[in-house]
C-alpha positions in Angstrom: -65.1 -36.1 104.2 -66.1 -32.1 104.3 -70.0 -33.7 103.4 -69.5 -36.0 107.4 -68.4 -32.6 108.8 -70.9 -29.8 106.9 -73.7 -30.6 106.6 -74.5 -28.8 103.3 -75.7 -29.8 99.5 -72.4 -28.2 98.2 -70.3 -30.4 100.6 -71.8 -33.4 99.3 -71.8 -32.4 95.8 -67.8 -31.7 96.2 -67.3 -35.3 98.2 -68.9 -37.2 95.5 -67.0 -35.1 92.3 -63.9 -36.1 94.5 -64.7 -40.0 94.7 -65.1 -39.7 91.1 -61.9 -38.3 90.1 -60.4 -40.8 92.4 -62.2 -43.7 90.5 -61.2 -42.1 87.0 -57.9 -41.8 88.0 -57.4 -45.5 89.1 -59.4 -46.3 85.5 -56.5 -44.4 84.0 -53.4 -45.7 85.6 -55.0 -49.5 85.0 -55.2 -48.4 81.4 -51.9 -47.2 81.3 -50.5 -50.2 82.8 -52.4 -52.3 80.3 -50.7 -50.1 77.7 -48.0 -50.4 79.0 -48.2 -54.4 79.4 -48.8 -54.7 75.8 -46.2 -52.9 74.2 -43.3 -54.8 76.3 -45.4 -57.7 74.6 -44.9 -55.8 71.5 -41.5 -55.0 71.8 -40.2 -58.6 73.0 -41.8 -60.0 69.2 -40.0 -57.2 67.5 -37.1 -58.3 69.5 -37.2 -61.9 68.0 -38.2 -60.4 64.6 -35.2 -58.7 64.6 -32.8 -61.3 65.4 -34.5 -63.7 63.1 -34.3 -61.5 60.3 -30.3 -60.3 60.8 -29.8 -64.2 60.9 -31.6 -64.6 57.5 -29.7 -61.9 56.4 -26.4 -63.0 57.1 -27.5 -66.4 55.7 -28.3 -64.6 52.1 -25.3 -62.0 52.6 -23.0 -64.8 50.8 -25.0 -65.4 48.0 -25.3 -61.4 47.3 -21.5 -61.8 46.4 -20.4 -61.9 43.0 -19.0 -65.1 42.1 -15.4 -65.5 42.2 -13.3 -65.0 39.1 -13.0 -68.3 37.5 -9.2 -69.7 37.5 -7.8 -69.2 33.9 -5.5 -71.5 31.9 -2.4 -70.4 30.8 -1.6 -70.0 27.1 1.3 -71.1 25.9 4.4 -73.9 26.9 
């Protein structure tokens, strides 16, 4: 806007650095939510990773177990 009121080379110059910082910084928040988009994405697999896993693991826990101690006979009358 100072380049529509001065009429100068240096107004102008200033105007357009400022349109481009503008433009750069809408380039970096769309980047950011981009970022931002794909690690929710990344975080929701993990989230099913991780509940598929402690299932397996709860599955297998059991067979971790020693097996019980097998019932003895008794010697004798």
């Amino acid at each position: 806007m100072a380049a529509n009121v001065l009429n100068s080379a240096r107004a102008v110059a200033v105007s357009v650095a400022l349109v481009k910082a503008f433009v750069r910084l809408r380039e970096l928040l769309a980047t950011n939510q981009s970022v931002a988009k794909r690690l929710t994405e990344a975080e929701k697999t993990l989230m099913l990773h991780d509940s598929a896993l402690r299932d397996i693991y709860q599955r297998i826990q059991p067979l971790l177990q020693p097996p019980p101690e097998p019932l003895r006979k008794k010697i004798g009358f």
